[in-house]
N, C-alpha and C positions, 0 to 999 in steps of 0.2 A: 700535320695535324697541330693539334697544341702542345704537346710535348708532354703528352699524361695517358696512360691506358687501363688508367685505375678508375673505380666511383665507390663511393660510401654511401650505404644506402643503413637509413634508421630505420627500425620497427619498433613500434610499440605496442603489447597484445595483452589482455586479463581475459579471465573466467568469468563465465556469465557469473557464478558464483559472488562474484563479487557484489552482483549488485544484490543481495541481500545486506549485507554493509550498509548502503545507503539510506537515509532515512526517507521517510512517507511521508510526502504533503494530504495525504488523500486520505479523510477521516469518515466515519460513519456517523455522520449526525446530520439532525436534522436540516442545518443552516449548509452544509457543505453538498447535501443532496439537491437543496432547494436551488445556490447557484448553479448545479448542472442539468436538474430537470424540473423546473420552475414547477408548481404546481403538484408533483407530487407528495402522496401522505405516508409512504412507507416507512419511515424514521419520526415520523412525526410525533411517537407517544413514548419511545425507548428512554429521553432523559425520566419520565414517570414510571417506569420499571425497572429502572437501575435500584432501588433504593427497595423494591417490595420484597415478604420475608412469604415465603415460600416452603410450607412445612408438606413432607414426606410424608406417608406412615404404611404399614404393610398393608397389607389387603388383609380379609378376616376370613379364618379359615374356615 
């Protein structure tokens, strides 16, 4: 043979865990919905509801 009856063998291995680590290219807005589904309106109004004030109050007994 060649004069060896050894092998080294590498492994490499993570947790899927890990990929929370990683950061997101992938946003919720409208411009980022529109290149992947041209034409729809579902995020279309959200930058105009970021900002609305939204008051609570109990119900009347």
């Amino acid at each position: 043979m060649y004069g060896s009856d050894t092998a080294t063998v590498t492994l490499t291995a993570e947790s899927r865990l890990r990929d929370l680590e990683r950061p997101r290219t992938k946003r919720y807005t409208d411009a980022d919905q529109q290149s992947r589904y041209h034409g729809d309106k579902g995020l279309e109004y959200i930058p105009s509801m970021q900002d609305k004030q939204i008051i609570l109050s109990r119900a009347p007994e």
